[in-house]
C-alpha positions in Angstrom: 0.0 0.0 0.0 3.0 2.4 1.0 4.6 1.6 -2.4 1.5 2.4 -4.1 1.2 5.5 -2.8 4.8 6.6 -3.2 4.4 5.2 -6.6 1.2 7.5 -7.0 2.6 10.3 -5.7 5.7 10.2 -7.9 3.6 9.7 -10.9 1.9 13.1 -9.8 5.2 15.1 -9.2 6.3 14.0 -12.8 3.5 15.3 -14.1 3.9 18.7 -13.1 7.7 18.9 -13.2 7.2 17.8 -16.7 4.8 20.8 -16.9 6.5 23.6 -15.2 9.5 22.5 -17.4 7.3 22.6 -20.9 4.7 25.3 -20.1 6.3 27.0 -17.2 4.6 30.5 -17.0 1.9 29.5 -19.8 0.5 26.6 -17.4 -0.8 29.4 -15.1 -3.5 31.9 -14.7 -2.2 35.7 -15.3 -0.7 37.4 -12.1 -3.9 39.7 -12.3 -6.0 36.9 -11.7 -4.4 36.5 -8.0 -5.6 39.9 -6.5 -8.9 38.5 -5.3 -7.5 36.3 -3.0 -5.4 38.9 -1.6 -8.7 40.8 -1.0 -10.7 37.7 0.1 -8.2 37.1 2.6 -7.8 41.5 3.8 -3.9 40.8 4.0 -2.1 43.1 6.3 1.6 43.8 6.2 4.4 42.2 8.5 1.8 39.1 8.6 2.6 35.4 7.5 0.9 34.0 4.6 2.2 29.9 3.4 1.1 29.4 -0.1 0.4 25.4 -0.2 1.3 23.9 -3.7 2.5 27.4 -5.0 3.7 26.3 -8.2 5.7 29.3 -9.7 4.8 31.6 -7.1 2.0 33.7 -8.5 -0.1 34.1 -5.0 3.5 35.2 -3.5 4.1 37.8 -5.9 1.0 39.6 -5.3 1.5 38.7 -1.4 4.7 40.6 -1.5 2.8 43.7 -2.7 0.9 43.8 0.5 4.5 43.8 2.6 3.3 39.9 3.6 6.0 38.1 5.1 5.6 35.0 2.2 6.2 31.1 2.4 5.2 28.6 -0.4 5.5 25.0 -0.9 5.1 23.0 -4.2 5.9 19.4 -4.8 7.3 20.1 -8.0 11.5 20.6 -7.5 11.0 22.7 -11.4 8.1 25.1 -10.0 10.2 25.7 -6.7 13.6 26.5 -8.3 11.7 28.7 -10.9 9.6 30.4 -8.0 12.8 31.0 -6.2 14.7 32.6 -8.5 11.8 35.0 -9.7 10.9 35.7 -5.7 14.0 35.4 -3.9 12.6 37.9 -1.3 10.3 35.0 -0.3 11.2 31.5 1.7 9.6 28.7 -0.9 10.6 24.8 -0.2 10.0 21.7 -1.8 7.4 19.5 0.3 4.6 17.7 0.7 1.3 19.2 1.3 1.0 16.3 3.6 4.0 16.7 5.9 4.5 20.8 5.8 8.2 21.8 7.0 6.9 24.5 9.6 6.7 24.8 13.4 3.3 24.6 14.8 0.9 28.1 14.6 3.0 30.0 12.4 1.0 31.8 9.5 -1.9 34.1 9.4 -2.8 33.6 6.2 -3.2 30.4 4.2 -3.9 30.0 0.6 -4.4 26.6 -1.4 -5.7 27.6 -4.6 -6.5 24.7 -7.3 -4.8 22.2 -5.6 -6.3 20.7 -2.9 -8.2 18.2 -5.3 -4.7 17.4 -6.4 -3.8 15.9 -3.5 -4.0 12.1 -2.6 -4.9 12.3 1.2 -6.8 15.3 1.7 -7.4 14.6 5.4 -3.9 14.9 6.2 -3.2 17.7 4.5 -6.1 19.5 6.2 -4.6 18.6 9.6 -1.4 19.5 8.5 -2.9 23.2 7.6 -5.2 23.0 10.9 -1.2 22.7 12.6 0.7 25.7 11.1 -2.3 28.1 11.3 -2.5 30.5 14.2 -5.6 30.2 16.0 -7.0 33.7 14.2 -6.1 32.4 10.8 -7.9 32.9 7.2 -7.7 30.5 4.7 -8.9 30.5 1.0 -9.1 27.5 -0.6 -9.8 27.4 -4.7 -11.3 24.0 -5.2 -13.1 22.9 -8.6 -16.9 22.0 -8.2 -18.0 18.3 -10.1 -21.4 19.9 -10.6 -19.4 22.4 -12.8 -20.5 23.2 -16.1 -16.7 23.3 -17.1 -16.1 20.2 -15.1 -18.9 18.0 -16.7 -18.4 19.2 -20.5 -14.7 19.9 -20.3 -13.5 17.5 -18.8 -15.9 14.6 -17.8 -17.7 14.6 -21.4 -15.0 15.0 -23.5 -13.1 12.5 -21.0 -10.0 15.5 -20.3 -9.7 14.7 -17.0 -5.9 14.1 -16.4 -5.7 11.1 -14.7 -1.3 11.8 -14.1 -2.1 14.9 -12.3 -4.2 13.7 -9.9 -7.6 15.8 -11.2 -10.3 15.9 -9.3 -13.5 17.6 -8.2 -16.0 17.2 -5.5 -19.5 18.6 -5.0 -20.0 21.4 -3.0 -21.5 19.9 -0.1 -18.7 17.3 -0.7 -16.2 19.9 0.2 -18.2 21.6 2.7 -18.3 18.0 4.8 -14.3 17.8 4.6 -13.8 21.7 5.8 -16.0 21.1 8.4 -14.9 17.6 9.4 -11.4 19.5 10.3 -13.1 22.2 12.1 -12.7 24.6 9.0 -15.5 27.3 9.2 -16.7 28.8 5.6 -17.2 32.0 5.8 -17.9 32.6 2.1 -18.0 30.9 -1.0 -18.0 32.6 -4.4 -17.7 31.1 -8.1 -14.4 31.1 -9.6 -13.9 34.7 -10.8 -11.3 34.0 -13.7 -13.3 33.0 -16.5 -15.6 36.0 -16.3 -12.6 38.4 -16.2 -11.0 37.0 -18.9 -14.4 37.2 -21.5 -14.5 40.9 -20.1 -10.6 41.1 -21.3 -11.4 40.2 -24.5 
């Protein structure tokens, strides 16, 4: 079972360091797309915000713009020395969402943006959240909805779902029962914002 997991979990990692290394910048949402979560979450300066699976470091750059003391982790070793080297102001480490390299109660601010559905056990990577937040934290979590229209005609019709990057999607009141199951309060829940801002780019 251990093997299969690792095995898994590889499989995952080679995924994305394969993407980071082909698409690098192009896999990714604009930097403008960011700001909302940044506003979501009312960052303050000279607070501690840990981006979990950062990727190339797009939530810290517009963290740093709010004077945010920033951390990220990624499992990808490509996203992590790319995200270094274009934020070197910021402290961003290679690690499992599952096993997070920081003492207990140390950020204000958490963000997990597109990722947690990623991730093979959910449960401990909630519990490892729960353990580096401060007891006043915020969190905002970006996590894709199966009752989608873009999850059911993108991906499940046309059978796109990428099955080596670990995609995924739960209902809302799937993801609601996990939250809460880890003592997560919602606060507020709003649709994705992204694909209406980038029709209104057009």
């Amino acid at each position: 079972m251990e093997n299969t997991l690792q095995n898994e979990q590889q499989t995952i990692k080679n995924w994305f360091n394969k993407t980071y290394a082909n698409r690098g910048e192009m896999y990714l949402r604009p930097k403008e797309a960011y700001y909302i979560f940044a506003e979501l979450l009312r960052l303050k300066p000279n607070s501690k915000l840990l981006d979990v699976a950062c990727g190339l470091g797009r939530m810290i750059e517009v963290s740093l713009e709010y004077k945010v003391n920033s951390f990220g982790v990624d499992i990808s070793d490509v996203a992590v020395t790319k995200a270094k080297n274009k934020l070197p102001e910021a402290t961003i480490l290679e690690a499992n969402a599952e096993q997070l390299p920081f003492e207990d109660a140390t950020f204000d601010y958490i963000t997990c943006l597109g990722s947690l559905e990623r991730m093979i056990n959910q449960d401990n990577v909630l519990k490892e959240i729960n353990r580096v937040s401060k007891n006043n934290v915020s969190i905002c979590f970006m996590v894709r909805n199966s009752n989608s229209w873009r999850w059911i005609f993108t991906k499940k019709m046309l059978f796109a779902v990428n099955k080596d990057g670990h995609q995924d999607a739960k209902t809302y009141q799937d993801w609601k029962n996990l939250f809460e199951k880890h003592q997560l309060e919602i606060i507020n829940s709003i649709p994705d914002q992204w694909p209406v801002m980038r029709v209104l780019q057009l």
